[in-house]
N, C-alpha and C positions, 0 to 999 in steps of 0.2 A: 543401495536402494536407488532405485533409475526412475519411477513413478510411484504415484500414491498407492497406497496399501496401506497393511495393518502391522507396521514397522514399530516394537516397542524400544522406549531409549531406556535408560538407564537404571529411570526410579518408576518405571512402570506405566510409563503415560503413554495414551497410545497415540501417534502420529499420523495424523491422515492426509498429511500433506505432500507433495513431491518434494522431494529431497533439494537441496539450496543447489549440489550439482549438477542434476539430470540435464541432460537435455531437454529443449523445449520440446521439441520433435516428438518424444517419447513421455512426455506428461499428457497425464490427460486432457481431452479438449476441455471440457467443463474449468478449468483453472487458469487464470492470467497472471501475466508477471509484467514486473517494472524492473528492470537493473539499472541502478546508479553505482556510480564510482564517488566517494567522497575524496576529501584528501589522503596523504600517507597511505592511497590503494586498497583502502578498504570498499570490500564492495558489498552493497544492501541490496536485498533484493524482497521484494514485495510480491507476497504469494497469494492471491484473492482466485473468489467466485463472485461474480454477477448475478445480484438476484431481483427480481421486481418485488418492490413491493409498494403497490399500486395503492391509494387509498380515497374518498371522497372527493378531495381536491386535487390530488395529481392524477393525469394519467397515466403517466409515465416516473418510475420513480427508482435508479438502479442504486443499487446499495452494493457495495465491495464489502460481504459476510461469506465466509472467515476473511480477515485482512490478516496475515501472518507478517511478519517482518525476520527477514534470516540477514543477519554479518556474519563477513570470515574478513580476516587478514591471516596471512601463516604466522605471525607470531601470538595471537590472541592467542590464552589458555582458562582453564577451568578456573573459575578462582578469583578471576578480574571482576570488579563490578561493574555491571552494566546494565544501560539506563536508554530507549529512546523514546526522544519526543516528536511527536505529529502537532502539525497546525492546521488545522480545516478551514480553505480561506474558500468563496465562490463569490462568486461575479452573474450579473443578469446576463442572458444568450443575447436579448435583444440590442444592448451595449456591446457584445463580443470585444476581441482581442482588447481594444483602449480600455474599458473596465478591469479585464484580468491581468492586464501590465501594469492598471497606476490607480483603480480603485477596488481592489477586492476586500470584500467584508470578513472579517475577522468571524469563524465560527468553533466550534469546538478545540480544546487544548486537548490531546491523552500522552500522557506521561507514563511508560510501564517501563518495569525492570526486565531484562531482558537473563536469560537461564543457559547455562552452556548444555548444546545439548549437539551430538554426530559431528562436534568441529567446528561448531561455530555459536551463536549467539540466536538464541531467538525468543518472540516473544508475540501473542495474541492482542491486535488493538481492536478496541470495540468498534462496532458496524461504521465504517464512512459513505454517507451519499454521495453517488459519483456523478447523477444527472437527474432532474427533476424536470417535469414540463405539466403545466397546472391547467386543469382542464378550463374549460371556454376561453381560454384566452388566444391573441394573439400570437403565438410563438413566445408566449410569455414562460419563463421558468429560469433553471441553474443550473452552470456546470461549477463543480469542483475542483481546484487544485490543493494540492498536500503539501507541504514544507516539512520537512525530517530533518532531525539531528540526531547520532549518537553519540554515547559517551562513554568511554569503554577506558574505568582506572582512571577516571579525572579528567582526560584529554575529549575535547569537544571534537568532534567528525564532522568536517559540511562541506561544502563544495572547494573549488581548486579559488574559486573566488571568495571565498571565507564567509559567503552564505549560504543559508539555507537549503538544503537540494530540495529542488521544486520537480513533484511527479503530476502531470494532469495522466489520468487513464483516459480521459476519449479524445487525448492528442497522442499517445503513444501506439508507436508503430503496434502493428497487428493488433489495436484495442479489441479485445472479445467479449463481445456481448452477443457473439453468439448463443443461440440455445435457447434465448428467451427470447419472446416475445413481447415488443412493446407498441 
């Protein structure tokens, strides 16, 4: 499978997501990715849509729904437990970088067990905000950044520096948020 379809795995679930290999090229526009490399070469890869959802006090408000998370390493097999966690930290725009380097606010924890499913691990986190901007104000609002770990058979996954992999989506190369309108 090379893009999203109606690809069924195993136990009947149906898959609507682009495959953890495809190319990007060949995935639909409508879906964004993050790739990180953890330690030991495991690689994560973050499969989201961009969606508004605007409310009274924002006017602008993107939310990464579906956020999918996909690992592979070639010796991962069926059978392993596995586990990742998200940390939903954000930071004011109107502070920018010094905020999001040395005071970001600690928000949402999601903890899900993660399913072998086409070769690799994967697993549904619930909606993450990826940018807020609050109406009448000043340039007043939020962006997000993610902090992931996985744990795959006991062993913690994070970066080559033994933290956290930290994903921001509206710093990452080709962010898309295309399609919608904010």
């Amino acid at each position: 499978m090379t893009v999203a379809g109606c690809a069924t795995d195993d136990d009947g679930i149906v898959d609507d997501r682009p495959d953890f290999t495809a190319e990007k090229a060949d995935a639909p526009s409508d879906w964004c990715h993050g790739n990180l490399t953890a330690n030991d070469g495991v690689e994560i890869s973050l499969d989201y849509q961009v969606k508004d959802r605007r409310t009274d006090e924002l006017d602008t408000n993107m939310v990464a729904s579906p956020l999918w998370i996909n690992v592979r390493r070639g010796d991962f097999r069926a059978g392993q437990p596995a586990r990742a966690v998200l940390v939903q930290q954000w930071w004011d725009n109107e502070c920018g970088n010094f905020c999001r380097d040395n005071f970001p606010q600690q928000g949402a924890v999601s903890v899900i067990d993660l399913r072998w499913e086409h070769g690799r691990f994967t697993g549904l986190f619930p909606d993450q905000t990826i940018q807020a901007h609050f109406r009448n104000s000043n340039g007043g609002g939020t962006s997000t950044l993610l902090e992931i770990a996985v744990v795959v058979d006991g062993v913690w996954y994070k970066g080559s520096d033994g933290r956290n992999l930290r994903f921001i989506p509206t710093d990452s190369p080709g962010f898309c948020a295309r399609g919608t309108t904010f």
